[in-house]
C-alpha distance (Angstrom), angle and dihedral (degrees) to the residues before:
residue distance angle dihedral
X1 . . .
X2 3.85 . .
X3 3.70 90.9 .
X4 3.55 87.6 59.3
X5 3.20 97.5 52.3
X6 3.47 100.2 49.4
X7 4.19 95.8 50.7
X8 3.74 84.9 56.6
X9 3.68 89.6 53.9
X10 3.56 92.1 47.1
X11 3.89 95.9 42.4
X12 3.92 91.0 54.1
X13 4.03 90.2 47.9
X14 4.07 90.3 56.5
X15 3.58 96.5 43.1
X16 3.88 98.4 49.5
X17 4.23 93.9 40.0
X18 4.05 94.0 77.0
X19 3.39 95.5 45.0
X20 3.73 89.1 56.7
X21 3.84 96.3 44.2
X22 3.33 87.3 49.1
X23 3.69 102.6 61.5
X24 3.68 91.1 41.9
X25 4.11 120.2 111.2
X26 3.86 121.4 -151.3
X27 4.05 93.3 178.6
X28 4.27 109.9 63.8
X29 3.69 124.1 169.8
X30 3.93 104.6 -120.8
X31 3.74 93.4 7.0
X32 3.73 108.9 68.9
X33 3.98 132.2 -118.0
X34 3.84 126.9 -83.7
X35 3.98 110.8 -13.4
X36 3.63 93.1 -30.7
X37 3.63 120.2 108.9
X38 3.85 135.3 -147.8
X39 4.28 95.3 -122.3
X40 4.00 99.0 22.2
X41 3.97 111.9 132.2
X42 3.45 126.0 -114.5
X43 3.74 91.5 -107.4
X44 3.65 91.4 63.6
X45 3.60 100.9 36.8
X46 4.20 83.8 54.4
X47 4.24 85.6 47.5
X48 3.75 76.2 63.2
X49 3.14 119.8 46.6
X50 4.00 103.5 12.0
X51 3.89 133.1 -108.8
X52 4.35 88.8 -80.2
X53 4.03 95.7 112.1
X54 2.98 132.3 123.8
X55 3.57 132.0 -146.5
X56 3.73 116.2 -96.8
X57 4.14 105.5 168.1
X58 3.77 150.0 -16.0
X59 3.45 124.9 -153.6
X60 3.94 143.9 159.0
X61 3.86 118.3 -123.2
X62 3.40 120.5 -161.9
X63 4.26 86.4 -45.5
X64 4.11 87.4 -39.8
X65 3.82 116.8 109.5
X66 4.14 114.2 -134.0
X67 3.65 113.3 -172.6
X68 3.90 115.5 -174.8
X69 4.26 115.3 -140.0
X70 3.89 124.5 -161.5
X71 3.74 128.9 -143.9
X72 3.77 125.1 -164.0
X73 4.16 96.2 1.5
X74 3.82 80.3 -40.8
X75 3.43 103.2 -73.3
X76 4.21 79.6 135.2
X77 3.91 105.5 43.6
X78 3.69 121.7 -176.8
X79 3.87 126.0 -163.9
X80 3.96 124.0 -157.7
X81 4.16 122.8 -161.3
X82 3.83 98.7 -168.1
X83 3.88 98.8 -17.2
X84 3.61 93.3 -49.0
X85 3.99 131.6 105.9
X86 3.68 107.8 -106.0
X87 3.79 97.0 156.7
X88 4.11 141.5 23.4
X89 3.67 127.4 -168.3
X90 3.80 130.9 -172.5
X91 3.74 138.3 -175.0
X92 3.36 102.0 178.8
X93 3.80 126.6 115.5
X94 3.89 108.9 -122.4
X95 3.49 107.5 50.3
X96 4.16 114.8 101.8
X97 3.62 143.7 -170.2
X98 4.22 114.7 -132.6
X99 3.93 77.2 -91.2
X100 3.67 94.3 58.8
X101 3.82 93.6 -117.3
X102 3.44 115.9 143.2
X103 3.99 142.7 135.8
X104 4.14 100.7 -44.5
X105 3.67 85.9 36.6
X106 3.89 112.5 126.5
X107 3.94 125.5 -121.5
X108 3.53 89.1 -115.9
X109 4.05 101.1 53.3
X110 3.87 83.5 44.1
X111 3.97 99.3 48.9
X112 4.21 85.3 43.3
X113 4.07 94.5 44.6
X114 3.83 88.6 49.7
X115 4.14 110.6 33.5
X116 4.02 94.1 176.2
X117 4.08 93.5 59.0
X118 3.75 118.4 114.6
X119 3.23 124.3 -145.8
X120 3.73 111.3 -124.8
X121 3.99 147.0 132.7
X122 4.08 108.7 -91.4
X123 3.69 133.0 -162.3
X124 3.94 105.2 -113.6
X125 3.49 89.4 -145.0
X126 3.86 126.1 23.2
X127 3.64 119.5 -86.2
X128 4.36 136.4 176.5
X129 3.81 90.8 -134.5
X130 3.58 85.8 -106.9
X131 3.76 94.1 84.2
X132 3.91 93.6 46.8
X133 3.65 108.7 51.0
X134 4.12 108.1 -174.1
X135 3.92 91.9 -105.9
X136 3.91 85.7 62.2
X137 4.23 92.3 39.2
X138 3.22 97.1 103.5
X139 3.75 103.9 44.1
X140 4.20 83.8 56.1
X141 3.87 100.5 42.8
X142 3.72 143.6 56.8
X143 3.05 134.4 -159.3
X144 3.98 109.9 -94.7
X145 3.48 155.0 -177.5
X146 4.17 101.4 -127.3
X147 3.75 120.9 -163.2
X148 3.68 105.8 -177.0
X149 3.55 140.2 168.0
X150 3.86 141.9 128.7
X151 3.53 89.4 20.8
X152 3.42 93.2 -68.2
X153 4.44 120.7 104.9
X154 3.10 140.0 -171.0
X155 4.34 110.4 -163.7
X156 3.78 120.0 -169.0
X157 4.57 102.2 -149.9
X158 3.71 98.8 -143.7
X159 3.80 127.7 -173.0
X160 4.46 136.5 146.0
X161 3.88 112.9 -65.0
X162 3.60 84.4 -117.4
X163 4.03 130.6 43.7
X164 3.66 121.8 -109.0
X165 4.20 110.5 -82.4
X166 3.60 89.0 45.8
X167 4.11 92.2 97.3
X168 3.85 104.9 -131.5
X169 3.57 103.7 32.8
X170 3.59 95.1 -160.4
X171 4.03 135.2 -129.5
X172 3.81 116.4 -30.5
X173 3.97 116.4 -98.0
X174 3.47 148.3 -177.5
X175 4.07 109.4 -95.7
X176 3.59 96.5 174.7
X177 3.89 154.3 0.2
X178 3.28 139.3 -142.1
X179 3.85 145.7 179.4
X180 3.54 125.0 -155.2
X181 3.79 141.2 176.5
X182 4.02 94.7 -170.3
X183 3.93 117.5 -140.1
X184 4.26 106.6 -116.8
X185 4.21 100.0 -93.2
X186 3.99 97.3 39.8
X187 3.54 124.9 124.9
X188 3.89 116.5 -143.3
X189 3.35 97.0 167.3
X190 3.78 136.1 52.2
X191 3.70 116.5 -130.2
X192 3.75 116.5 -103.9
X193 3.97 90.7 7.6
X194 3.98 95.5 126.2
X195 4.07 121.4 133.6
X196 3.25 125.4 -103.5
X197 3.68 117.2 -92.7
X198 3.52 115.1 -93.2
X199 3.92 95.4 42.4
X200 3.84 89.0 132.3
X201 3.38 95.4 50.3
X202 3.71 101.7 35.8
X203 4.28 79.2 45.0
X204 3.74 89.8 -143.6
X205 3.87 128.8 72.9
């Protein structure tokens, strides 16, 4: 009789765990992605994910200093205005929005799931405009899919599945995410650095 009673337990345990994983998002605008938080400290991001970084950037914003670590060859990337998280960036596949788009995702599922993204070039890591002069624009930015609003954005990287050379470079994806609550005085986006129009339609920059 116990036996019993335990493989029902179990049975109902397996059958309502995928449904919860399922609905669960690691990527939220204003929040962060995965288990790190916009406005955590450096000393618990580190409890996280260990003292292996590497550092990406350094910058000055509007008198603050952001510095920019990287976890596992960056492929998690961290950025810090005054010892606090202000930004997270992924390019690993696995990690979703409630919309399911994530790095792999393609320009078109991303410009459908979100209909009030622009299409634009965006700074990778904040800037003041002074640190990104438009001859060095495009070494700084991508082109992105930017969700943005109450100071808090969410900005899908896109780019070809395949790198120039390769002949057909393939359908447009997502490359990257990356939440950010901006510091007042940063510049996310380069001036005059809007698609062309059509992008929607064309489903491609």
């Amino acid at each position: 009789m116990r036996r019993g009673v335990v493989a029902v337990i179990v049975a109902v345990v397996l059958t309502a765990a995928p449904g919860a994983s399922a609905t669960e998002s690691t990527i939220v605008r204003g929040v962060g992605i995965g288990k790190i938080r916009i406005g955590m400290t450096r000393t618990q991001v580190q409890r996280l994910l260990g003292r292996d970084y590497t550092k990406n950037a350094t910058t000055t914003i509007a008198g603050a200093e952001y510095v920019e670590l990287g976890w596992d060859f960056s492929t998690l990337s961290v950025g810090f205005v005054d010892g606090r998280v202000t930004q997270v960036e992924t390019t690993l596949r696995g990690e979703k929005t409630r919309e399911g788009i994530g790095v792999g995702s393609s320009f078109k599922a991303a410009a459908r799931a979100y209909p009030q993204a622009i299409c634009t070039l965006y700074f990778v890591s904040p800037g003041t405009g002074t640190s990104y002069g438009p001859s060095s624009a495009q070494r700084h930015a991508q082109t992105a899919l930017v969700v943005a609003g109450n100071r808090k954005q969410l900005a899908f990287l896109v780019g070809t599945e395949r790198p120039i050379g390769y002949g057909d470079l393939g359908p447009v994806v997502v490359k990257g995410v990356i939440v950010r609550n901006p510091p007042r005085g940063s510049v996310d986006i380069p001036p005059n650095t809007r698609c062309e129009p059509g992008w929607r339609e064309r489903g491609r920059p």
